[in-house]
C-alpha positions as CSV (number, residue, x, y, z in Angstrom):
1,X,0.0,0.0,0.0
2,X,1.0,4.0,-0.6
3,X,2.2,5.6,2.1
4,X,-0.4,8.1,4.0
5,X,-0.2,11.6,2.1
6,X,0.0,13.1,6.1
7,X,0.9,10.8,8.7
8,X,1.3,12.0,12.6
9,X,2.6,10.1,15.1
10,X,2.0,10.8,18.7
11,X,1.8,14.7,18.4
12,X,2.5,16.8,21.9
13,X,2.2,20.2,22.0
14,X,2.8,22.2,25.0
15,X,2.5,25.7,25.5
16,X,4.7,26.3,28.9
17,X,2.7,23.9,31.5
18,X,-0.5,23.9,29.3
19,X,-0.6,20.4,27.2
20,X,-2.4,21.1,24.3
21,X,-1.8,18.3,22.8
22,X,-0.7,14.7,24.1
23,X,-0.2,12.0,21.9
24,X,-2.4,12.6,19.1
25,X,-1.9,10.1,16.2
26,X,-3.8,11.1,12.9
27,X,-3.2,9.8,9.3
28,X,-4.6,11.1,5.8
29,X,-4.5,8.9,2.9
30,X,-5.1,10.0,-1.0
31,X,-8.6,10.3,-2.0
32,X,-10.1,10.4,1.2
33,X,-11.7,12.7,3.1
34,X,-11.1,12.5,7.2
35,X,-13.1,14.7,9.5
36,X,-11.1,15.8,12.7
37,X,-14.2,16.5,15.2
38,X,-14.7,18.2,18.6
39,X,-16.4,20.5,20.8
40,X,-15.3,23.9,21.1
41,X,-11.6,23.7,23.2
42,X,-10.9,20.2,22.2
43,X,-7.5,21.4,20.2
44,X,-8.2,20.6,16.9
45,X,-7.2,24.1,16.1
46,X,-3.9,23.3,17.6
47,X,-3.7,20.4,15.7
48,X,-4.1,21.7,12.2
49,X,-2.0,24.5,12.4
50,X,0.8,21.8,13.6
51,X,0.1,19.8,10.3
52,X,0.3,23.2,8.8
53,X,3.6,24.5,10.4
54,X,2.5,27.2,12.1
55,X,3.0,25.5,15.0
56,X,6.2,23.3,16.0
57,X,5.1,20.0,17.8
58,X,6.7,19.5,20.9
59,X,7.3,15.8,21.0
60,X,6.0,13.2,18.3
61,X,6.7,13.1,14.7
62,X,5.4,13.8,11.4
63,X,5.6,11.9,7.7
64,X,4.4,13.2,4.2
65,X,4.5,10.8,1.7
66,X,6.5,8.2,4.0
67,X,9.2,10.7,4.8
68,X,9.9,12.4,8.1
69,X,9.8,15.7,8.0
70,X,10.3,18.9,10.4
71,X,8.3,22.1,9.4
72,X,9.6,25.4,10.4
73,X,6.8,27.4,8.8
74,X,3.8,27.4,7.0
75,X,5.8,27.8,4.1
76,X,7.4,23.8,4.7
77,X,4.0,22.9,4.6
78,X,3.2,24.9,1.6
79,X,5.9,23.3,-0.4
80,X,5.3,20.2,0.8
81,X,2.0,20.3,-0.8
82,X,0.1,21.1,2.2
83,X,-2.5,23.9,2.0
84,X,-5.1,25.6,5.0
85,X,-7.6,27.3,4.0
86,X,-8.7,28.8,7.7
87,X,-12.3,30.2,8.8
88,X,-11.4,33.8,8.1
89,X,-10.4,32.5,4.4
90,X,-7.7,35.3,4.1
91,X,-9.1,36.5,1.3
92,X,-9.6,41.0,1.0
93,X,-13.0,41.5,0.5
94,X,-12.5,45.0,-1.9
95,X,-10.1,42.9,-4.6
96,X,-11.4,41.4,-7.5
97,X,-12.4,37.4,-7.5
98,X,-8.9,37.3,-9.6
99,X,-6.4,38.6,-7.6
100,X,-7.7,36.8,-4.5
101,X,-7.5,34.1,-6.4
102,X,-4.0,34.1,-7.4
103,X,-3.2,36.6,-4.5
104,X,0.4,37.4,-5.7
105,X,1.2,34.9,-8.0
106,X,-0.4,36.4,-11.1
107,X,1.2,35.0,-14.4
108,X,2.8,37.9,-15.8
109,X,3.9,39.2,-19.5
110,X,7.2,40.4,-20.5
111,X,7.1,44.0,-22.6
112,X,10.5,45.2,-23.6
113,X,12.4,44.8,-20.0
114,X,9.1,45.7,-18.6
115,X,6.9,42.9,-16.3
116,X,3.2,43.0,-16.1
117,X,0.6,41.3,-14.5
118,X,-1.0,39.0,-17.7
119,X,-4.5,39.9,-16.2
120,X,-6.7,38.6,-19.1
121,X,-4.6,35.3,-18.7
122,X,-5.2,35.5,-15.0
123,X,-9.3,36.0,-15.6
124,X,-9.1,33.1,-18.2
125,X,-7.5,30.6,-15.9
126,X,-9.8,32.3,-12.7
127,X,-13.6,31.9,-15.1
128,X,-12.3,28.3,-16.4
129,X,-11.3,26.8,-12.3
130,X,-14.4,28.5,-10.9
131,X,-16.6,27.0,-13.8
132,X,-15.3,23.5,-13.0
133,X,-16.8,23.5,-9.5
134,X,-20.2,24.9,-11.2
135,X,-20.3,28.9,-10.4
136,X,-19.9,31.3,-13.2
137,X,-18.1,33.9,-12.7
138,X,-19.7,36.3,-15.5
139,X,-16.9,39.1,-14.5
140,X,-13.6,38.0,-12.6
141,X,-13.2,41.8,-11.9
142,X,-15.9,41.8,-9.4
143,X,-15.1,42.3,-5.6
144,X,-15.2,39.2,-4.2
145,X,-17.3,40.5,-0.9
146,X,-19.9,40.6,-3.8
147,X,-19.6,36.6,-3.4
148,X,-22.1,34.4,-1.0
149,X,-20.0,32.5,1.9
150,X,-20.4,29.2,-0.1
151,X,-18.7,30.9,-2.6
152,X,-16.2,32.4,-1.1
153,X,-15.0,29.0,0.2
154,X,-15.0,27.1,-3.0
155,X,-12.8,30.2,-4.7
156,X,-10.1,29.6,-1.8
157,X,-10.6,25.6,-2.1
158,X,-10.1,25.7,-6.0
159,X,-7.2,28.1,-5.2
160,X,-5.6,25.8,-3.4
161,X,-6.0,22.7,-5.4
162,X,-4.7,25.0,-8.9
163,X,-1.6,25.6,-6.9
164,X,-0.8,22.2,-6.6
165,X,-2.1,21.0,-3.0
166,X,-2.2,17.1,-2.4
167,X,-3.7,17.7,1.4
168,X,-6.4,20.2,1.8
169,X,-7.0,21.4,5.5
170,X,-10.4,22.7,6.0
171,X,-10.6,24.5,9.3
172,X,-14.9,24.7,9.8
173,X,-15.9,25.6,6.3
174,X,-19.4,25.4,6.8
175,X,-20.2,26.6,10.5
176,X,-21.2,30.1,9.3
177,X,-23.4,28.6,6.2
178,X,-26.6,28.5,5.2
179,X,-28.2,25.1,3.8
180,X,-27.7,25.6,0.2
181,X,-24.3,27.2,0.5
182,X,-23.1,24.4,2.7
183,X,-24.4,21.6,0.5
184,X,-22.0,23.7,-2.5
185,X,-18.9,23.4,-0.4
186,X,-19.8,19.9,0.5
187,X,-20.3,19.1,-3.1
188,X,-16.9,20.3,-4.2
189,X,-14.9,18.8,-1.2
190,X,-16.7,15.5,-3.0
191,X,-14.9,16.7,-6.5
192,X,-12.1,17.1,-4.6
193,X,-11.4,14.0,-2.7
194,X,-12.3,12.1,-6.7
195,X,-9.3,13.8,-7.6
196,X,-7.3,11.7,-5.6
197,X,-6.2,14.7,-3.0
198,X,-7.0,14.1,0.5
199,X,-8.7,16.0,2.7
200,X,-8.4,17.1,6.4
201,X,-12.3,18.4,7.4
202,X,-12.4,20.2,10.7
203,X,-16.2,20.8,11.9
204,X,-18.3,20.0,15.0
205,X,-21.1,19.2,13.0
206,X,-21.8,16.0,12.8
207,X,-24.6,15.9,10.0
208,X,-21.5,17.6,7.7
209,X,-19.1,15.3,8.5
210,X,-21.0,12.1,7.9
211,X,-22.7,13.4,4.0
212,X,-19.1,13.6,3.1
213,X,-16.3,11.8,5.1
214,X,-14.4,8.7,4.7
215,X,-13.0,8.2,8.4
216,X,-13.7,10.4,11.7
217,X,-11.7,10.8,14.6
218,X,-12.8,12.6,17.8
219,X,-10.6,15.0,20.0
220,X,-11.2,15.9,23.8
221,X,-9.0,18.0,25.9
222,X,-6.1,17.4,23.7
223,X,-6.6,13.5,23.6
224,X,-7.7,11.2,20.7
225,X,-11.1,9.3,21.6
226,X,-10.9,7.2,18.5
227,X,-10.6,6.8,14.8
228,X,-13.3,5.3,12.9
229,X,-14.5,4.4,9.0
230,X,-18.1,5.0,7.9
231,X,-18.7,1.6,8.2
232,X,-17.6,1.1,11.8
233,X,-19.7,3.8,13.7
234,X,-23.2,6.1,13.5
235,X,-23.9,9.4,13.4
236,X,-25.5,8.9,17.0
237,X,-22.2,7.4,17.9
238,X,-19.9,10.1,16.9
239,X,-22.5,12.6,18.6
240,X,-21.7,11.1,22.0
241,X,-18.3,10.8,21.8
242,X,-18.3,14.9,20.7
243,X,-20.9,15.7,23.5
244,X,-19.8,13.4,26.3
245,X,-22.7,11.2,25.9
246,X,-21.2,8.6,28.6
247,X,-21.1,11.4,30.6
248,X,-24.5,13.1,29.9
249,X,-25.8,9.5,30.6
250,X,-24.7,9.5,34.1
251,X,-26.2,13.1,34.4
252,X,-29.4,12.1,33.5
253,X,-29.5,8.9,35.6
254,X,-28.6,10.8,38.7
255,X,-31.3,13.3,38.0
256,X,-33.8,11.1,37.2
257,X,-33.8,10.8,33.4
258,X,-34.5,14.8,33.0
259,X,-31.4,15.5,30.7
């Protein structure tokens, strides 16, 4: 078998006496998608931007494509193939749906010993990758605060897979979504996982992670609960191990069944 695209092996993180992490194993093969789940505090935060390089781990050790490697900065994890693609998007709101798209790595064209920006390449390339995913962009000029959230996403997802991304981390790319715009981002992390790439999908909804995700593991307080497939666990399941359902259970014995 292939070596995992991502794998992590027993990931600490400690931020002076706070443990963040402790001993948090995580893997992410091609062509899959693998939701990372938890309630709000669990670290999964912590965890991506460790995959990511923007944090160093603190014990444990990390492999991409079978080889061991030691990320500095986001940048390591950039050109490792590694892309985030965070809740605030970093995308600027007032700049056209083309330059946030390339955001400074327009192709460019050569007058004389003069450099420009290639823009009607750069609107070609940005119409043809947004048309793939199903949203026309009728002008590429437009701001892209003009955009719906759904949309927004999906011009930062297909950003990062035309750049040349093997993992895609999605850090809770639906949670401020409405129904259609959710099912559109769902749809293309679909198109994206057929590509072969894999996929890390951060959420702590449940309903979301199930319509699209290959394997689920849980978080608590820094600790792995468990890794399971599709096949090996229900959505009522991985609800009580993100709630505390063992716990809640106690709670409602002791109080009579109320909770």
């Amino acid at each position: 078998m292939a070596a995992p695209l991502i794998e992590m092996r027993d990931i600490e993180k400690h931020f002076g006496s706070v443990i963040a992490l402790n001993g948090v194993s995580f893997t992410v093969n091609a062509g899959e998608v693998h939701c990372l789940l938890g309630d709000n505090g669990a670290g999964k935060s912590t965890f991506i931007k460790t995959m990511s390089g923007v944090h160093k781990a603190t014990k444990g050790e990390m492999f991409v494509d079978g080889d061991l490697v030691h990320f500095v900065s986001a940048r390591d994890a950039i050109d490792k193939g590694i892309a985030t693609v965070y809740q605030d998007l970093a995308m600027i709101p007032l700049m056209s749906v083309t330059r946030n798209f390339f955001m400074g790595r327009e192709p460019t064209r050569w007058v004389g010993p003069l450099r420009f920006v290639n823009f009607s390449e750069a609107h070609r390339i940005t119409k043809e990758q947004m048309s793939k995913i199903g949203i026309d962009v009728r002008d590429p000029n437009q701001a892209v605060g003009t955009l719906s959230g759904g949309e927004r996403q999906t011009v930062a997802i297909a950003r990062a897979v035309y750049f040349g991304a093997k993992v895609l981390i999605l850090d809770e790319p639906t949670s401020a979504l409405g129904v259609r715009q959710t099912s559109m981002v769902l749809k293309y992390i679909d198109m994206v996982r057929k590509r072969g790439l894999g996929v890390v999908f951060i959420t702590h909804n449940v309903r979301h992670a199930m319509a699209v995700g290959d394997r689920f593991t849980v978080l608590n307080r820094g600790q792995t609960l468990g890794t399971a497939t599709r096949a090996e666990i229900t959505p009522e399941e991985l609800q009580d191990l993100m709630a505390g359902g063992k716990e809640l259970a106690v709670l409602s014995e002791t109080l009579g069944g109320t909770v």
